[in-house]
C-alpha positions in Angstrom: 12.9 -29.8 30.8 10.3 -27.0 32.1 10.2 -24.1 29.6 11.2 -21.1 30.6 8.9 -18.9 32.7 9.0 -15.4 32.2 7.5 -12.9 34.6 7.2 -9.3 34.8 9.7 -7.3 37.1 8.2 -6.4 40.0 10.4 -4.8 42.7 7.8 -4.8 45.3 7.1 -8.3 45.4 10.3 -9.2 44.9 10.7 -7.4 48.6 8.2 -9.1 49.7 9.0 -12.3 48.8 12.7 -11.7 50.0 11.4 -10.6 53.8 9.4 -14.1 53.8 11.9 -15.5 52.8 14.1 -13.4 55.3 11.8 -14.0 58.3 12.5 -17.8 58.0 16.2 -17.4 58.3 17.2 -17.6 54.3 20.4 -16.3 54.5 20.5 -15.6 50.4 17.5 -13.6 51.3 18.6 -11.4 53.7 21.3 -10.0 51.7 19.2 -9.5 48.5 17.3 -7.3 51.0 20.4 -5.2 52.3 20.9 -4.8 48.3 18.1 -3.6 47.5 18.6 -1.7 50.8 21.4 0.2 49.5 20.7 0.5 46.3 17.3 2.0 46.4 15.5 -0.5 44.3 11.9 -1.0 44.8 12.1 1.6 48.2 14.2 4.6 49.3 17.9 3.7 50.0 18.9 3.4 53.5 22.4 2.5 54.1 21.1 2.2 58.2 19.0 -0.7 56.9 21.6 -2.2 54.5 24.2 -2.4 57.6 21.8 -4.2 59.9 20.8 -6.9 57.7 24.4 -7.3 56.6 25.7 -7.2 60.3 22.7 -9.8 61.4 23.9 -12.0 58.1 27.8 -11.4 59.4 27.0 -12.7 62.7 26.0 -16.3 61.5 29.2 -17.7 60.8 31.6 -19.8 62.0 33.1 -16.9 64.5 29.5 -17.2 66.3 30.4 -20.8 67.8 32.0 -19.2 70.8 28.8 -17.4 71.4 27.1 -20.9 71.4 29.9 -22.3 73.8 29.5 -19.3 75.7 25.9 -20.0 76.1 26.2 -23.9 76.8 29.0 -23.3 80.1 26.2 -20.7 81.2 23.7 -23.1 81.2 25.7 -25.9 82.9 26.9 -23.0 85.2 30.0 -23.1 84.3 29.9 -18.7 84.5 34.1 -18.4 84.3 34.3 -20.4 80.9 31.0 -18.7 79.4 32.7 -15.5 80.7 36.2 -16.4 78.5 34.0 -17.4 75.6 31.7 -14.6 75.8 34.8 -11.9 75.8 36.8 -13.9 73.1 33.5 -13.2 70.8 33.1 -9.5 72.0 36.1 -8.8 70.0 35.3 -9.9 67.4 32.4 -7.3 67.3 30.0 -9.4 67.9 27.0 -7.0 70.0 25.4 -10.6 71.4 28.7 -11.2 73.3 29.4 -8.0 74.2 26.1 -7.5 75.8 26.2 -11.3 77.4 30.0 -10.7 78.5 28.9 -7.3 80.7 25.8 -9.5 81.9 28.1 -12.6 83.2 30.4 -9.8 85.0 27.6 -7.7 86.7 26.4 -11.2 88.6 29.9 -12.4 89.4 29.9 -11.4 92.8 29.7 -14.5 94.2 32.8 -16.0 92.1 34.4 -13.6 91.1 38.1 -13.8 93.1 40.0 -10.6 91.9 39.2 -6.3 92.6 35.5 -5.8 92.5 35.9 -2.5 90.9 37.7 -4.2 88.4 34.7 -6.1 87.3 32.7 -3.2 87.4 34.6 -1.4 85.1 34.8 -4.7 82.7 30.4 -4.8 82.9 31.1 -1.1 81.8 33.5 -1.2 79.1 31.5 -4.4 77.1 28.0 -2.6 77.9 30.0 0.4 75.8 30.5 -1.7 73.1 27.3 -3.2 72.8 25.7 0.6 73.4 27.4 1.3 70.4 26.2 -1.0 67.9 22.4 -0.3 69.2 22.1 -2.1 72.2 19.2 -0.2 74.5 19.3 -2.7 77.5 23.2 -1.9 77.5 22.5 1.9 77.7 20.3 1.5 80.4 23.2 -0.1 82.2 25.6 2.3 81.3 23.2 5.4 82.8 22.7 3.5 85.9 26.8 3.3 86.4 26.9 7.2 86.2 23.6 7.6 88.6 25.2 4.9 91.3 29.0 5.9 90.4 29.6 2.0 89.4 32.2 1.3 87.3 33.0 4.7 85.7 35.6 7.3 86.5 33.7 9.8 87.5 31.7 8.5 90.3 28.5 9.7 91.0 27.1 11.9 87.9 23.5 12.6 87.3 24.0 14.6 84.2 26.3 12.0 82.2 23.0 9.6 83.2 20.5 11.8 82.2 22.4 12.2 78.7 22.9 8.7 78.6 18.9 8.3 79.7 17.7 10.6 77.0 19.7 8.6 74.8 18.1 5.5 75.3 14.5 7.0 76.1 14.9 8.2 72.2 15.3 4.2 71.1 11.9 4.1 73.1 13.3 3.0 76.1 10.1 2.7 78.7 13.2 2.7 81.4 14.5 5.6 80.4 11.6 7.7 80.1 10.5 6.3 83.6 13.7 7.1 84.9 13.8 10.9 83.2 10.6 11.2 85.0 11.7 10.5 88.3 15.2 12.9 87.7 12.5 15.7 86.6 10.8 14.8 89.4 13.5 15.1 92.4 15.7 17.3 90.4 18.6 14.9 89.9 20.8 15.6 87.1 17.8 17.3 85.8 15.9 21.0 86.3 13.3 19.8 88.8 9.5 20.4 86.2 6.9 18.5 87.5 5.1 18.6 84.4 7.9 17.3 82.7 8.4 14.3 84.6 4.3 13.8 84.3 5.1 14.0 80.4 8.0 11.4 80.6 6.1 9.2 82.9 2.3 9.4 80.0 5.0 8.6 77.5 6.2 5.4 79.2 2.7 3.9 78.7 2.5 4.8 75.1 5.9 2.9 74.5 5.2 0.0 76.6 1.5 -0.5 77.8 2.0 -3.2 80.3 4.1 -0.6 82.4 0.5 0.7 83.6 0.7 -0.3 87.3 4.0 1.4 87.9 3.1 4.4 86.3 0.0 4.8 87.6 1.9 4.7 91.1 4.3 7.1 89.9 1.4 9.7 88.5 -0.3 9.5 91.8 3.0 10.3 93.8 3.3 13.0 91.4 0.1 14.5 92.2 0.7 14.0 95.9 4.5 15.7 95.9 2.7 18.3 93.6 -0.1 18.9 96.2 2.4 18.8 99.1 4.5 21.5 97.1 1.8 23.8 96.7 0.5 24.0 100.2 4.1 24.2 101.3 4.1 27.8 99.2 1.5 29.0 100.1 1.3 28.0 104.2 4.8 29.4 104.4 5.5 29.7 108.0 3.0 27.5 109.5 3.7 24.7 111.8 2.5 22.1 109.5 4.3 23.6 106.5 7.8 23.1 108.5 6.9 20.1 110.0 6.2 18.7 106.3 9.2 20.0 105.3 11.2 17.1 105.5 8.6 15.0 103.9 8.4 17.7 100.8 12.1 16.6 100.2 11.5 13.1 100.4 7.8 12.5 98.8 8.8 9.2 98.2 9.0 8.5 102.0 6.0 10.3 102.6 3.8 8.4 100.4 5.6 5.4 101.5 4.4 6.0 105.3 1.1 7.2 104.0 0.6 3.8 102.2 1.7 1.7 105.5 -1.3 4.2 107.9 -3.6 3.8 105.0 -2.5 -0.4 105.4 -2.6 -0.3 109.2 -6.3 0.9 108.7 -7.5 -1.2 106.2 -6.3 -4.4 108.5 -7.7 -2.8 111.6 -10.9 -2.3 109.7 -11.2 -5.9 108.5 -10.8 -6.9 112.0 -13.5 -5.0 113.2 -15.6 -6.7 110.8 -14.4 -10.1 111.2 -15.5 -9.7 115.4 -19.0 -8.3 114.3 -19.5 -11.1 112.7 -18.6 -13.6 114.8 -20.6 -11.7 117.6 -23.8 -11.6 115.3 -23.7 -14.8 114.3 -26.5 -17.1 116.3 -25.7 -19.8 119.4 -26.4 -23.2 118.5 -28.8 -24.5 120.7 -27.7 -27.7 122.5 -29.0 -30.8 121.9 
């Protein structure tokens, strides 16, 4: 028999010890966390935290075999049994199949035999569940329906997007805040700011880094619709100010067509080069 060990209590090792512990999937672990969660020991109380190690420690049993069913007819293809599995799990509250449920209906074009409305408004109705349990990926998708008018009552609304947007953009969602850029930017659903839209597109790269190329693209046709704006005011009446008109409305297809001249060029110029050289270069002599 060891003799008993005794140790000084220590409430901030033991939560260390118990997020190890956690990290490697000790389910006894986890909920000695969302204890010490609730009950303040060793850290502030947070019943937020408490609930989402409880819900992740929930979501392990035996219920979550349909998710795993779900997941193997998905990989074999077999998208209508996945679909029944995945929905089956979605009400039992499980955010996993809610999500994966509203991801197997928005690519069941090709099979899917009954109203195509209908499976929009499915996609919809298990992205609202997810939404609601945390899911950022399913807000995104639930802003998109209001800016295309997919799958929701009321059609086309910007506003209900950029609400739904915002929502998401304060998760730090690098989608949303692009895509509150580019509403502050064309005024959709949003008061058109250009400096706004610059503010929403710098905070994209502080929330997700790797987003630099796209926002880079977006700053410069910022600067460009900006610059377009501005001669536009003040060259009022000219002829170029009304024949940019149209393009003033449409930046995007301006710097679009700007991009395929600027192309054009660059091709035509490597051309050039390529016959200079083959003009310079020296005649073999024959034998």
């Amino acid at each position: 028999m060891f003799p008993c060990l005794q140790v000084k209590r220590d409430f901030t090792k033991a939560f260390y010890n118990f997020n190890l512990a956690a990290h490697q999937g000790h389910a006894v672990a986890v909920y000695n966390l969302a204890m010490m969660q609730l009950a303040g020991v060793g850290l502030p109380p947070s019943c937020k935290n408490a609930v989402v190690l409880l819900k992740g420690l929930a979501e392990r049993g035996p219920w979550n075999r349909r998710v795993e069913a779900g997941h193997r007819a998905y990989k074999s293809r077999s998208y209508e049994k996945a679909l029944v599995n995945y929905m089956k799990a979605a009400e039992t509250g499980l955010e996993v199949a809610q999500s994966n449920a509203a991801y197997v209906l928005e690519n069941a074009r090709d099979w899917w035999e009954r109203d195509d409305e209908q499976r929009q408004r499915r996609a919809i109705h298990y992205h609202r569940l997810a939404a609601d349990q945390g899911n950022v990926r399913s807000l995104l998708r639930i802003g998109d329906a209001y800016y295309f008018g997919n799958g929701v009552d009321a059609g086309v609304d910007r506003n209900k997007s950029a609400v739904v947007y915002l929502q998401a953009s304060q998760k730090r969602s690098a989608q949303a805040m692009f895509n509150l850029g580019t509403m502050h930017e064309h005024g959709l659903g949003l008061p058109k700011d250009l400096h706004l839209a610059k503010r929403y597109y710098d905070m994209v790269l502080s929330s997700d880094p790797k987003a630099w190329v796209p926002v880079k693209l977006a700053l410069l046709k910022l600067q460009a619709h900006a610059w377009l704006e501005e001669r536009i005011q003040a060259e009022n009446g000219l002829w170029w100010a009304i024949r940019l008109g149209h393009a003033a409305r449409s930046p995007d297809l301006m710097l679009a067509g700007a991009c395929g001249v600027l192309l054009a060029v660059v091709v035509c110029l490597r051309g050039l080069v390529s016959l200079f050289a083959l003009l310079d270069r020296p005649a073999r002599g024959r034998a």
